[in-house]
Steps between C-alpha positions, in 0.01 A plus 500: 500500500350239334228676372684768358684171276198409387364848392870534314434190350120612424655750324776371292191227366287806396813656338612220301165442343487828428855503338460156378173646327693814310743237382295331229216626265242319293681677220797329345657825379570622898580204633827649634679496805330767721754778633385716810479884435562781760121527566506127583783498724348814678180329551691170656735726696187738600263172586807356713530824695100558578500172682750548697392875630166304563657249644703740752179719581362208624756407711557814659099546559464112585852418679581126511615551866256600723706858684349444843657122453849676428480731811404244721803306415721801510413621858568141600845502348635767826757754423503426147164606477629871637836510277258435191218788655753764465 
């Protein structure tokens, strides 16, 4: 959990230099307030939802809780293990 902060917070750094960056110019003449366009908010949107589809491949190929862990404890647990087996 934590690292999954940290690589949110990664990215939100990375994003507000870049924004930060579009803001401003060398130029006096465009030194306006930058406005996001539909391409922009795709890419931010489309950037958002490729790390989480990695992010879920990886945790159905690597699961954080080991399966042979979770049986062990569920043919422990008695009848409840059978009412759940149905």
């Amino acid at each position: 959990m934590i690292s999954i902060v940290v690589n949110i917070g990664m990215w939100f750094e990375r994003f507000v230099i870049i924004v930060t960056s579009l803001h401003r110019d060398y130029l006096p003449s465009s030194w306006t307030m930058f406005s996001p366009s539909f391409v922009d908010i795709g890419i931010f949107i489309g950037t958002i939802g490729f790390f989480f589809v990695l992010f879920l491949l990886y945790a159905r190929t690597f699961p954080v809780i080991a399966q042979a862990e979770v049986k062990t404890i569920l043919k422990s647990s008695g009848d409840n293990y059978k009412k759940i087996e149905r």
